[in-house]
C-alpha positions in Angstrom: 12.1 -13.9 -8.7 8.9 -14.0 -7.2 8.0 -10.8 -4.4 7.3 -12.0 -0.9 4.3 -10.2 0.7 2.0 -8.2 -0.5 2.1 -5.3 -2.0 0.3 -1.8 -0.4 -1.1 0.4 -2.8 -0.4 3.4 -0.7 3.4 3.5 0.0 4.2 1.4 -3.1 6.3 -1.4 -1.1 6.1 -5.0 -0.6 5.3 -6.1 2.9 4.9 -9.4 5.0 1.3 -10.1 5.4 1.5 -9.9 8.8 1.5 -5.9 8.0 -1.4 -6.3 6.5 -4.9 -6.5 8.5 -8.2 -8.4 7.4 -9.8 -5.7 5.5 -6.3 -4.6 4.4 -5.3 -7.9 2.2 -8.5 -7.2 0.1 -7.7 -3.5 -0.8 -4.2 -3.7 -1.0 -3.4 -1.2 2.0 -1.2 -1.8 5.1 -1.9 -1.0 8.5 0.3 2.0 9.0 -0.6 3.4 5.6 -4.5 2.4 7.2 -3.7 4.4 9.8 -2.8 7.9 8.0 -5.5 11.1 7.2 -7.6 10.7 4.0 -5.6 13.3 2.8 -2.2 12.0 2.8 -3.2 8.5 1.6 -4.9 9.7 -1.4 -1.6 12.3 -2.3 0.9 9.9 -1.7 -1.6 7.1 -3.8 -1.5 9.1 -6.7 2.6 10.1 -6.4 2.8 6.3 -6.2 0.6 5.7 -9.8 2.6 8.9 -11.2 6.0 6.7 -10.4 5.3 3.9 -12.2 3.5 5.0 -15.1 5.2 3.1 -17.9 
């Protein structure tokens, strides 16, 4: 089954694109993960590539 959305690099989910702003469908980020410090959206990016490392 095919995902609906896209998918945010950040939080790991799949989200309507309407979630998504301009910039945002390019670099795979949503707007509330957009919206967090530097520092938490590079910590939880790299929990998120820990957690599905094959």
């Amino acid at each position: 089954m095919k995902k609906r959305g896209h998918y945010c690099k950040i939080c790991g989910e799949y989200k309507s694109n309407e979630k998504f702003s301009g910039k945002g469908h390019a670099a795979h980020i949503c707007k509330t993960c957009a919206s967090l410090p530097p520092e938490e959206k590079s910590e939880m990016a790299a929990m998120n590539r820990l957690l599905n490392l094959p």
